[in-house]
VOPAGU-2260 file (C-alpha; in pm, 1 decimal, decimal comma):
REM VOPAGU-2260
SITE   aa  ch    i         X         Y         Z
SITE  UNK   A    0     501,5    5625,9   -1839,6
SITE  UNK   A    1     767,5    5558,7   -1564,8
SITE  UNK   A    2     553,2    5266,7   -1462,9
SITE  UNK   A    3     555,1    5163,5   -1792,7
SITE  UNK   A    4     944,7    5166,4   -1805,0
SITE  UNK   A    5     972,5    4994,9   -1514,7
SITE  UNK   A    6     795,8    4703,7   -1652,6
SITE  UNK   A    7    1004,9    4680,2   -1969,1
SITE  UNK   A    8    1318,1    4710,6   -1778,7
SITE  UNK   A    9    1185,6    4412,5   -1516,5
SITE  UNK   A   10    1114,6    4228,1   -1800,6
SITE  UNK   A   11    1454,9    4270,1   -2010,9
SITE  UNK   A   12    1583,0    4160,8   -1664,9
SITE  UNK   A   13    1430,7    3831,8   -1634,4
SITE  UNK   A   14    1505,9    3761,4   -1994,9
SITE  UNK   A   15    1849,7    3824,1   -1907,0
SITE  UNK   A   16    1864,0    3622,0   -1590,2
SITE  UNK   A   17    1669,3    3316,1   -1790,7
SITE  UNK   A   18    1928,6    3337,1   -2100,0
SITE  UNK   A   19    2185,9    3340,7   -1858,1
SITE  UNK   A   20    2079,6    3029,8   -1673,6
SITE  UNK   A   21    1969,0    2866,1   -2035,0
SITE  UNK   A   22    2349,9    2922,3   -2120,7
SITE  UNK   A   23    2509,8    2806,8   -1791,5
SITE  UNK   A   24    2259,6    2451,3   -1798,4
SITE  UNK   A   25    2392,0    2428,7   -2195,0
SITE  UNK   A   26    2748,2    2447,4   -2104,6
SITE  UNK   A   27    2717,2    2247,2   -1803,8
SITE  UNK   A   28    2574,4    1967,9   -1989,4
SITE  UNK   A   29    2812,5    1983,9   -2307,0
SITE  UNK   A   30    3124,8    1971,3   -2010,6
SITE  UNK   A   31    3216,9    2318,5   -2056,0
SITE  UNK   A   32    3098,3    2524,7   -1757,2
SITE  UNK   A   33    3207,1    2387,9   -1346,8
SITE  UNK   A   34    2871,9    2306,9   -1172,4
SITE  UNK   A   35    2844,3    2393,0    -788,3
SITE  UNK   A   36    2747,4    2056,6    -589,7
SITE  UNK   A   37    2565,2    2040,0    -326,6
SITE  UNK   A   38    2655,2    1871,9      15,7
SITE  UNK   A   39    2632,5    1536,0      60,7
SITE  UNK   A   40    2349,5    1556,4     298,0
SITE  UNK   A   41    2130,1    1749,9     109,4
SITE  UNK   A   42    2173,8    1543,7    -163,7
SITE  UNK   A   43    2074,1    1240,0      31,7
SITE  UNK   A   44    1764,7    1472,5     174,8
SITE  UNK   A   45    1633,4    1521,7    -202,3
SITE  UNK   A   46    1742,7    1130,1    -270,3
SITE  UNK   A   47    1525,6    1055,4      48,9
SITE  UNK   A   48    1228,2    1304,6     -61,6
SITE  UNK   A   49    1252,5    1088,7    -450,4
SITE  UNK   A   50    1190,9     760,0    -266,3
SITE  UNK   A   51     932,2     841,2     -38,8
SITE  UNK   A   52     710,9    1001,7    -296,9
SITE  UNK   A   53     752,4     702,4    -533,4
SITE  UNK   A   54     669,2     477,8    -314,6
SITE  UNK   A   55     410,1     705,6    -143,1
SITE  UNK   A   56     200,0     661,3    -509,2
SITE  UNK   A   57     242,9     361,5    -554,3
SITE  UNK   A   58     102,2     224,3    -181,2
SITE  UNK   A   59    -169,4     489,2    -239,3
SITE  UNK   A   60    -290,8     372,3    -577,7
SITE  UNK   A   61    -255,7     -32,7    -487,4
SITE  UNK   A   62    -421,9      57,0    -181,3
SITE  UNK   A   63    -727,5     237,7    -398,2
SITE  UNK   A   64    -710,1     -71,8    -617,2
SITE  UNK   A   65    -691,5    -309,3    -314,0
SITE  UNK   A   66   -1042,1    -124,1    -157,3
SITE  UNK   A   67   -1208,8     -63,2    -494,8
SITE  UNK   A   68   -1125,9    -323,9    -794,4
SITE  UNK   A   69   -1346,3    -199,1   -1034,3
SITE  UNK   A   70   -1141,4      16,2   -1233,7
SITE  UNK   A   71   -1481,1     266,7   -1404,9
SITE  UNK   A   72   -1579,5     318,1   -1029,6
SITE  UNK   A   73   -1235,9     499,7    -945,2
SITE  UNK   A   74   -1278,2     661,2   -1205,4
SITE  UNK   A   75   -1618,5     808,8   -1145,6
SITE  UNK   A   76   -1539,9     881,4    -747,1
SITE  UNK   A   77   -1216,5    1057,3    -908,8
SITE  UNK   A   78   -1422,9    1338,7   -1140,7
SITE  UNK   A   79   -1733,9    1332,1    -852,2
SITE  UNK   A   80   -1435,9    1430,5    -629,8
SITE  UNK   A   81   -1285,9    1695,9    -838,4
SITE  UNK   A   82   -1623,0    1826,7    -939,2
SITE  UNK   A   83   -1666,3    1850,7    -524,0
SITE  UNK   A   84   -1978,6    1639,1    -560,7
SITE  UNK   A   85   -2073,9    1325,2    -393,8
SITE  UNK   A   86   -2098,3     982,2    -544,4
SITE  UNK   A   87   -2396,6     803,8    -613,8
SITE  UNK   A   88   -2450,1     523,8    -352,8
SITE  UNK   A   89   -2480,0     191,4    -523,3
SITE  UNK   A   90   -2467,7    -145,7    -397,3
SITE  UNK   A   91   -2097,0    -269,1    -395,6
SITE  UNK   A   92   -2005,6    -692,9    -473,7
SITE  UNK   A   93   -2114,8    -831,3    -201,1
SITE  UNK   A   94   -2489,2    -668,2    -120,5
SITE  UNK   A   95   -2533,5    -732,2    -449,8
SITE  UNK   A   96   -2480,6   -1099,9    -433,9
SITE  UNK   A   97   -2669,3   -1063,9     -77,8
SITE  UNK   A   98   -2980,5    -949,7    -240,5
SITE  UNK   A   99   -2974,5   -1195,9    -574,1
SITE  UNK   A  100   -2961,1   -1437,0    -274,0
SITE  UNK   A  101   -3230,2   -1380,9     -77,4
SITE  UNK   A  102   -3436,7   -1275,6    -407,3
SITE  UNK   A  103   -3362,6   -1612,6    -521,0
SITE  UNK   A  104   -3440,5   -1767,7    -236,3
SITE  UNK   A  105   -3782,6   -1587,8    -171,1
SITE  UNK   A  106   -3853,1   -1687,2    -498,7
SITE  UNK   A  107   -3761,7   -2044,7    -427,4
SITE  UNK   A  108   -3993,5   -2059,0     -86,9
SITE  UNK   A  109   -3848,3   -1963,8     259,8
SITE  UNK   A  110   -4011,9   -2285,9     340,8
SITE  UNK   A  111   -3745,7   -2511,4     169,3
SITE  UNK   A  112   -3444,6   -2572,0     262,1
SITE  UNK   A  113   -3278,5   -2433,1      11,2
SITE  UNK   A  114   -3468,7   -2121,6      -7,6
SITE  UNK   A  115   -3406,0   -2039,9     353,7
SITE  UNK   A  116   -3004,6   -2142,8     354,7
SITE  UNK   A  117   -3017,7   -1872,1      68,0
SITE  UNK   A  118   -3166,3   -1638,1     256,0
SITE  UNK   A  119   -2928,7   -1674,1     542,9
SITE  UNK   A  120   -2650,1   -1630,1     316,3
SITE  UNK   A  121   -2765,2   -1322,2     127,5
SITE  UNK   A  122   -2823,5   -1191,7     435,4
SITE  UNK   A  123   -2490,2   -1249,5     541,8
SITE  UNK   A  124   -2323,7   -1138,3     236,0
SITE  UNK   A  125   -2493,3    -780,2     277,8
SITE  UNK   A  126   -2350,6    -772,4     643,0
SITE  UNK   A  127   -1990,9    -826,1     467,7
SITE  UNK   A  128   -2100,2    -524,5     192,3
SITE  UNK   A  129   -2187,2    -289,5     506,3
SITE  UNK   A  130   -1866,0    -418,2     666,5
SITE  UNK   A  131   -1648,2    -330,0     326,9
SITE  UNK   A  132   -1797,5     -19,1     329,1
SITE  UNK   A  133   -1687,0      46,1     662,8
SITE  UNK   A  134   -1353,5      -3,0     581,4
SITE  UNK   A  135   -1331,2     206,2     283,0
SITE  UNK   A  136   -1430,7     463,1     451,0
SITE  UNK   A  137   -1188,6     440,6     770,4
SITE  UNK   A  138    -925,7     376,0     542,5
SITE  UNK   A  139    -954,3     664,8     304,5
SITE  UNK   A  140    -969,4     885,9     611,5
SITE  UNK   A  141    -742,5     731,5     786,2
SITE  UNK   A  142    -475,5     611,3     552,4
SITE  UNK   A  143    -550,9     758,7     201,1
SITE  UNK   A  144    -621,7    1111,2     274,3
SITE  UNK   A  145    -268,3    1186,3     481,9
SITE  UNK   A  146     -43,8    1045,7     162,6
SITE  UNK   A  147    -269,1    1191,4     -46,2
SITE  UNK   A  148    -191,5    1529,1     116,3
SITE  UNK   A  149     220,8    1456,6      98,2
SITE  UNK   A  150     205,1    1408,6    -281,6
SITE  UNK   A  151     -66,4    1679,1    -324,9
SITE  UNK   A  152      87,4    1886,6     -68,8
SITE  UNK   A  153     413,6    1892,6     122,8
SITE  UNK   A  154     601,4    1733,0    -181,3
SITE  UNK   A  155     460,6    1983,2    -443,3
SITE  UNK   A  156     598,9    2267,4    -236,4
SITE  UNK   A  157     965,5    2036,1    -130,7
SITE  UNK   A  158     978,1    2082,9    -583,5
SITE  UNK   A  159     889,0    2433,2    -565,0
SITE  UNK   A  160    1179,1    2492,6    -357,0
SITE  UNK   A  161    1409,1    2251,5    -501,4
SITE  UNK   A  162    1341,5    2415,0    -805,9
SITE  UNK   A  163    1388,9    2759,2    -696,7
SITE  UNK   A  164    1733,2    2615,1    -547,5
SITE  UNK   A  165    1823,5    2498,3    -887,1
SITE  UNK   A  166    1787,5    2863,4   -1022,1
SITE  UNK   A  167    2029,9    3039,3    -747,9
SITE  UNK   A  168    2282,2    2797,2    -819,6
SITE  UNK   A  169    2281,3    2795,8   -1216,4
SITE  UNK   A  170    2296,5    3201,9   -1113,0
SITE  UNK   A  171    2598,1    3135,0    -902,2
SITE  UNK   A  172    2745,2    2949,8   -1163,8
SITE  UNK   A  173    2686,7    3198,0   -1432,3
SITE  UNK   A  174    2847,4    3492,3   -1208,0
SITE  UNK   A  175    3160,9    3273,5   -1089,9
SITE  UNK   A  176    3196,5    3195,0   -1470,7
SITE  UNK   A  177    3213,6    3604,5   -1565,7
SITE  UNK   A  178    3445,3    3628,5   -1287,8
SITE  UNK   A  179    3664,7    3382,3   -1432,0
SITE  UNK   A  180    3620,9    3539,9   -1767,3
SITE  UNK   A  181    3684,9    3902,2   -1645,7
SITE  UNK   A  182    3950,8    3782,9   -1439,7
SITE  UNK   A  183    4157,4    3630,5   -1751,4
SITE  UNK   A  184    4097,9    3925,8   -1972,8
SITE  UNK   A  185    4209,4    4144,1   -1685,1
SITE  UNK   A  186    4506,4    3974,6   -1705,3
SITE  UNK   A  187    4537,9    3930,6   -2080,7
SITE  UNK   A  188    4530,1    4316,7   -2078,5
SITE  UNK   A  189    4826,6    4391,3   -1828,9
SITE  UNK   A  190    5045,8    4167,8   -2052,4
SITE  UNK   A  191    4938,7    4398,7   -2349,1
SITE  UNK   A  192    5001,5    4715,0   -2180,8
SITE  UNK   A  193    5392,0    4611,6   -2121,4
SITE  UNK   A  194    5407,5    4641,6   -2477,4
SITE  UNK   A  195    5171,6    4910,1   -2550,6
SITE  UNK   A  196    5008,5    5105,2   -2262,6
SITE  UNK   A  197    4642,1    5088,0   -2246,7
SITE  UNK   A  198    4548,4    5214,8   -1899,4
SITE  UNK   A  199    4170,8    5250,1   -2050,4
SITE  UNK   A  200    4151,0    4899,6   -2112,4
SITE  UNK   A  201    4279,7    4786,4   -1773,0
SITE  UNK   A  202    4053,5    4986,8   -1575,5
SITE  UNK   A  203    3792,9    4900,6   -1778,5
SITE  UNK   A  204    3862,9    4504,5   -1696,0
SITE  UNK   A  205    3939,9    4565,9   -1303,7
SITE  UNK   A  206    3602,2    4767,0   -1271,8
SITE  UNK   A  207    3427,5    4457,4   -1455,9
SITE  UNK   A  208    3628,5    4170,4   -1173,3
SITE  UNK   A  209    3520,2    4408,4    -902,1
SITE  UNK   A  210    3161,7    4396,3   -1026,2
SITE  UNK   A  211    3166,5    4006,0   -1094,7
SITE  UNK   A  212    3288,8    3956,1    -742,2
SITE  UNK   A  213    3033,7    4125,3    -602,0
SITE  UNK   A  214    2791,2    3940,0    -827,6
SITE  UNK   A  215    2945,7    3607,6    -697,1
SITE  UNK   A  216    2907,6    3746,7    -354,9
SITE  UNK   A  217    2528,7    3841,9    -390,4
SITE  UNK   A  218    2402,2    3497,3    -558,6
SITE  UNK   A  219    2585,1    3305,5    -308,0
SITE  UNK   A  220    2408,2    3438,6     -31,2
SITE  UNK   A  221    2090,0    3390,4    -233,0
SITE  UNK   A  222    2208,0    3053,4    -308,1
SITE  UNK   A  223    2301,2    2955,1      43,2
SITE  UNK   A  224    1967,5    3106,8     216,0
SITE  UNK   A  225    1792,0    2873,5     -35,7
SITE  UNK   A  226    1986,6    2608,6      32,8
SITE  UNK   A  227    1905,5    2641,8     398,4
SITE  UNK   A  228    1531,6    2666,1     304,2
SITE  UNK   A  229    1547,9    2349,2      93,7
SITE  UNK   A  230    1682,5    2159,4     392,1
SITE  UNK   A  231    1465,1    2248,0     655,1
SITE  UNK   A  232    1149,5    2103,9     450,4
SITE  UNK   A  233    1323,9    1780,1     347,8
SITE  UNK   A  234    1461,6    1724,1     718,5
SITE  UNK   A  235    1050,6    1722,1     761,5
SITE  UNK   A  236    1040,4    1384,8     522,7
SITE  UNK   A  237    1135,4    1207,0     905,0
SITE  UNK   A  238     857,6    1356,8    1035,0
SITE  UNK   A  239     654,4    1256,0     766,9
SITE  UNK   A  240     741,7     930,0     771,4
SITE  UNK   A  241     634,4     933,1    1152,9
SITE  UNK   A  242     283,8    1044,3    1074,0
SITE  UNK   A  243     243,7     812,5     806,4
SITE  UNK   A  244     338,6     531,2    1020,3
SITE  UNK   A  245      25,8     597,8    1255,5
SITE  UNK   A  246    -170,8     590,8     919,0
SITE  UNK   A  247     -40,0     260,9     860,8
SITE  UNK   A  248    -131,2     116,8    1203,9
SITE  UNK   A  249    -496,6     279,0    1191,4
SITE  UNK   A  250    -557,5     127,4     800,9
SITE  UNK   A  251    -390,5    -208,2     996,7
SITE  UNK   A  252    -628,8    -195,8    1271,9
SITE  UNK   A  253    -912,6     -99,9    1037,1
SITE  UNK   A  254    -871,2    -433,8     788,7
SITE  UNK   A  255    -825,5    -638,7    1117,5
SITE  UNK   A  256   -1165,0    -519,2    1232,5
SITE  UNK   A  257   -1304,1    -580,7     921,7
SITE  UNK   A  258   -1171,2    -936,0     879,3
SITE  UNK   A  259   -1279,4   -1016,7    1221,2
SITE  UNK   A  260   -1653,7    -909,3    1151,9
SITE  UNK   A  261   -1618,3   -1101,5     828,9
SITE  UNK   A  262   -1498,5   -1428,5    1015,8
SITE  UNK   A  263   -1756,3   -1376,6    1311,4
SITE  UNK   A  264   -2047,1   -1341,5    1027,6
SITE  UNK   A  265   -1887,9   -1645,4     844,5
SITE  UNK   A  266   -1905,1   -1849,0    1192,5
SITE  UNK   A  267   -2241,8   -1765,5    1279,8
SITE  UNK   A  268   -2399,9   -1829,4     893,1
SITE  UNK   A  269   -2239,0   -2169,6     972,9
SITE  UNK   A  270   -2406,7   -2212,3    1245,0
SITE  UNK   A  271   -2734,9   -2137,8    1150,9
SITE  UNK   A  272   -2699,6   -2355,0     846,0
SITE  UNK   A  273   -2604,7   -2643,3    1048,1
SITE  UNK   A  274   -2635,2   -2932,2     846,4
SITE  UNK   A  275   -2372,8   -2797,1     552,4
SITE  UNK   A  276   -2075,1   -2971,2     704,4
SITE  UNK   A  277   -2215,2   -3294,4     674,5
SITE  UNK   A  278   -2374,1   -3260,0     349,8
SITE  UNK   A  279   -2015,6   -3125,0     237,6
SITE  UNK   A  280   -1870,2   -3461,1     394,9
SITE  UNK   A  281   -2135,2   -3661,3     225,4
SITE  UNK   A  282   -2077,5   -3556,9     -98,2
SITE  UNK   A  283   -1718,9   -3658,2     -74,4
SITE  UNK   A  284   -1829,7   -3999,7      -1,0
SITE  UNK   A  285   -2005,3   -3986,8    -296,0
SITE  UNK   A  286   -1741,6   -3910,9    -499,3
SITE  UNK   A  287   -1441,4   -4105,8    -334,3
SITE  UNK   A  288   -1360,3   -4264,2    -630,8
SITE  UNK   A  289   -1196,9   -3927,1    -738,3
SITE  UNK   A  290    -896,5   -3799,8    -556,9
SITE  UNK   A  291    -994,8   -3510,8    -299,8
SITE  UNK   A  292    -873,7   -3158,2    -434,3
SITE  UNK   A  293    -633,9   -3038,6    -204,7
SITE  UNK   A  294    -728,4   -2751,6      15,9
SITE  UNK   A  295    -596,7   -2538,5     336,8
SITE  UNK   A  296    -812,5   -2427,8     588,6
SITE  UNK   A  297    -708,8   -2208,0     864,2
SITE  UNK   A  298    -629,7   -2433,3    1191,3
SITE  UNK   A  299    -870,8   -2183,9    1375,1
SITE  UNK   A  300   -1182,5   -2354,7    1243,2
SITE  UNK   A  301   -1057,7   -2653,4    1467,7
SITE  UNK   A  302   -1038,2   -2497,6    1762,9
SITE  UNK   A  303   -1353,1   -2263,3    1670,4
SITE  UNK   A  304   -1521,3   -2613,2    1616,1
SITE  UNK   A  305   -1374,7   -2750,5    1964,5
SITE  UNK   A  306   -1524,0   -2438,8    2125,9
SITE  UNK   A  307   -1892,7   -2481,0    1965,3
SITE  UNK   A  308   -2042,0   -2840,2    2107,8
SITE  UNK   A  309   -2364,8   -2748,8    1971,1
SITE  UNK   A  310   -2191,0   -2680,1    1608,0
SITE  UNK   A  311   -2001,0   -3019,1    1655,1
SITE  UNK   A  312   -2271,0   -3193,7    1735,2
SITE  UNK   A  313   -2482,2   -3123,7    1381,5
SITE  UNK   A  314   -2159,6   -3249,1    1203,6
SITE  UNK   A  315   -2073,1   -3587,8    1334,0
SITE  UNK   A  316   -2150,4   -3789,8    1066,7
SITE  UNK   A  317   -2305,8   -4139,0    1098,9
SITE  UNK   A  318   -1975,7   -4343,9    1023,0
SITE  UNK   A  319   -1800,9   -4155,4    1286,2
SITE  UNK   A  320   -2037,0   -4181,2    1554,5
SITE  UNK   A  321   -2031,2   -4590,2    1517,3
SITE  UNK   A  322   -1662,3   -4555,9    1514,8
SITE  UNK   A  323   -1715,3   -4354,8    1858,5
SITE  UNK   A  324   -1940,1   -4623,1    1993,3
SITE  UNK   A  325   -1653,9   -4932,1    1874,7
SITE  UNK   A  326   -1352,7   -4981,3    1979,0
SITE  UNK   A  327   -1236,8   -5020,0    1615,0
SITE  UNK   A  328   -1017,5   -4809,3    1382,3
SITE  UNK   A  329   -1114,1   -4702,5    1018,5
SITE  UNK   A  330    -906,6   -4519,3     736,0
SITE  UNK   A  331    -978,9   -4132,0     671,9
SITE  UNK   A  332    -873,2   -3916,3     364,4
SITE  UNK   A  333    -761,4   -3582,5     538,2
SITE  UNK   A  334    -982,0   -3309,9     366,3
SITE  UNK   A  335    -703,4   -2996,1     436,7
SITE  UNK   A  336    -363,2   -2933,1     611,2
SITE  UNK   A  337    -407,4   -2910,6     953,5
SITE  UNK   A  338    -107,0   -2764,5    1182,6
SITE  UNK   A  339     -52,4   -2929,1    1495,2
SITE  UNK   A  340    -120,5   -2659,4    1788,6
SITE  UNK   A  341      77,0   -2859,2    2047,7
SITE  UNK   A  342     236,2   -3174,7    2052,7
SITE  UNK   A  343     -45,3   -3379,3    2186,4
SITE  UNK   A  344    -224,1   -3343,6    1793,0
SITE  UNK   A  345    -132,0   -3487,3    1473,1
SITE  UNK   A  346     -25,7   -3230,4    1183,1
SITE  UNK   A  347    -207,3   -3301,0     860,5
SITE  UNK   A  348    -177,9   -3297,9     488,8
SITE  UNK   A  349    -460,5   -3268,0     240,3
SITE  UNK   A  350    -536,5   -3584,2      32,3
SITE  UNK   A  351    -309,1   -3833,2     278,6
SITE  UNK   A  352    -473,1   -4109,4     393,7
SITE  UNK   A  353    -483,3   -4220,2     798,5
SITE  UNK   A  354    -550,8   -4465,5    1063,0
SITE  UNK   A  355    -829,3   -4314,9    1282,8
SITE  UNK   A  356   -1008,2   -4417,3    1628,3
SITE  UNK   A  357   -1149,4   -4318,0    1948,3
SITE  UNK   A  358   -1070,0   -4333,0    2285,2
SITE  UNK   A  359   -1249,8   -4314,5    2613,8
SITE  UNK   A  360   -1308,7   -3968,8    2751,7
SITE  UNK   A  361   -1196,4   -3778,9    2441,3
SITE  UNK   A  362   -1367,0   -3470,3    2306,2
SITE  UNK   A  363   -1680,3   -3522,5    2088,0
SITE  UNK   A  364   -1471,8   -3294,8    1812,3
SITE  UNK   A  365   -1155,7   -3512,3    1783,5
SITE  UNK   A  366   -1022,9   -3837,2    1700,3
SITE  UNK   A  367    -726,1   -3996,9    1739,7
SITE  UNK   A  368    -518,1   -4046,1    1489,8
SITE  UNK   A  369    -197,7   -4279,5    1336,1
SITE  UNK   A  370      66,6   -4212,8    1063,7
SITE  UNK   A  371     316,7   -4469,9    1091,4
SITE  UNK   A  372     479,8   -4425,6    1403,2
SITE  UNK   A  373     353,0   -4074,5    1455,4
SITE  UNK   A  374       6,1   -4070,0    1671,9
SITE  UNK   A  375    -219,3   -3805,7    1803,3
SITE  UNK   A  376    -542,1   -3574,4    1821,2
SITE  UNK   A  377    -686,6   -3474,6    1505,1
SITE  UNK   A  378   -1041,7   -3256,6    1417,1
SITE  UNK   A  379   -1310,8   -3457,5    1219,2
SITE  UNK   A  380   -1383,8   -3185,6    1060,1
SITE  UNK   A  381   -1059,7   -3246,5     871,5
SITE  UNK   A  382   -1166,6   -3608,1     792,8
SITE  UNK   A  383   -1359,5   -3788,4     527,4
SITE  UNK   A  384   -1408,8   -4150,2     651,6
SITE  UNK   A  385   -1315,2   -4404,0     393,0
SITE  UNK   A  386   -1523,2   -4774,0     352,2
């Protein structure tokens, strides 16, 4: 029975306490009850806290996007991952287009030339696909998982508190508001008992200021303790931020290892396919009579190309080989934009059209060329000799 009572009374007193804070939020909002602020530099804590968990979602979800585009996919690892199962494994984009490739080309004959270029390239592609895999993985680990535990984690309880903070001070409010109240019928009553003497009533009223002050004492204690508690989590957003900057450089270093396998796989395909520049520059010829579409190509294929004689070799077309062997000069549409990597080459622009020429002694890979009064080395590889 008396454990019974007790309940019943706890719960009349939270009823209380949550009609009282209902009432001090109303007023507050309708401009009739003072609110307590808090300091400036908690408020720029909580400000701080805001912005780094907005923007903490957002990088995480363009970051899922950015490593998985198909949108049912997320959606499946999502409930496999909440159901604490694993996903199925299934080919991603490019093993798939790796093994219609080499399907196609088995199909085709691995004989032909066709058939075994397609080979090479599925084979290639899947390569990529293990590669992209690679770097999902590192980066969820790596990069995902530690914002994912912020939002999930560290910021869930930074609200817990914040809202717990929110509580003492609409109950500091509330008991600084009786205290006013008491206070001014205190008063009211001493001017009535000039006039008629009430000593009932003004005890009554003093007893009810000295329990209001104590009130106001007790919640802002409670109120300040939380107030300290708040603090010392969001002062931990810095440290945060620290730790999420090594995530950053990991899911860096992870997409620069993966575009560096992806280049390297590119490079060598090209090299065992050989003869594809110089189909590409013959089929150009073929259709000079249409303007080249303008296209940029990294400047590191030249210097990859000056660094591979055997490459360079397969693509020096016909036409520029008897230009070599003359001492002549012939026009050349330029095929991309080409930067200049020191002042001894020519800078480029897709579609323009040149003077070109060689020279005694000069690299197998190069050519000199002439733009007006502007001269210098420029990649063939960039060039589509014109008749």
């Amino acid at each position: 029975m008396n454990i019974m009572d007790f309940n019943v009374k706890k719960l009349a007193a939270d009823a209380g306490t949550f009609l009282s804070r209902a009432v001090q939020f109303t007023e507050e909002k309708l401009g009739q009850a003072e609110k307590t602020e808090l300091d400036a530099h908690l408020e720029n804590l909580l400000c701080k806290a805001e912005c780094t968990k907005l923007w903490t979602e957002k990088i995480m979800k363009q970051t899922e996007v950015l490593l998985q585009p198909n949108p049912n996919a997320r959606i499946e690892e999502f409930v496999y991952e909440k159901l604490d199962r694993k996903a199925p494994s299934r080919m991603n984009n490019p093993e798939l287009l790796g093994q219609y490739m080499i399907d196609a080309g088995n199909e085709f004959g691995p004989g032909t030339a066709y058939g075994n270029a397609l080979i090479k390239c599925g084979e290639t592609q899947k390569r990529i696909g293990t590669a992209d895999r690679e770097l999902i993985q590192t980066s969820a680990i790596n990069f995902l998982t530690p914002l994912r535990n912020f939002i999930e984690g560290d910021y869930k309880t930074i609200t817990k508190e914040r809202k717990l903070l929110q509580n003492k001070r609409l109950d500091l409010d509330a008991a600084k508001t009786r205290l006013k109240k008491a206070k001014v019928a205190e008063a009211r009553a001493a001017q009535l008992n000039t006039s008629q003497p009430e000593e009932n009533n003004i005890m009554i009223w003093a007893e009810e200021v000295t329990k209001s002050e104590q009130e106001v004492r007790i919640t802002q204690s409670e109120f300040d303790r939380q107030a300290e508690i708040t603090r010392l989590l969001l002062e931990g957003i810095s440290s945060t931020h620290a730790h999420h900057l090594r995530c950053l450089n990991d899911f860096v270093e992870a997409q620069m290892t993966y575009y560096a396998q992806c280049y390297q796989y590119m490079l060598d395909l090209q090299k065992q396919l050989g003869s594809f520049p110089s189909t590409f520059l013959s089929n150009n010829n073929q259709s000079s009579s249409t303007p080249a579409q303008s296209v940029s190509a990294p400047s590191v294929l030249a210097s990859a190309s000056a660094s591979l004689p055997s490459v360079s070799n397969s693509i020096v077309t016909s036409g520029i080989s008897e230009l070599k062997s003359s001492s002549g000069s012939r026009k050349a549409r330029v095929l991309y934009d080409y930067d200049a990597a020191n002042s001894s080459e020519l800078s480029l622009l897709a579609d323009e059209v040149i003077t070109v020429y060689s020279i005694p002694g000069m690299d197998s890979d190069w050519l000199m060329g002439e733009r007006g009064n502007q001269k210098g080395k420029v990649p063939i590889t960039y060039l589509e000799l014109l008749n």
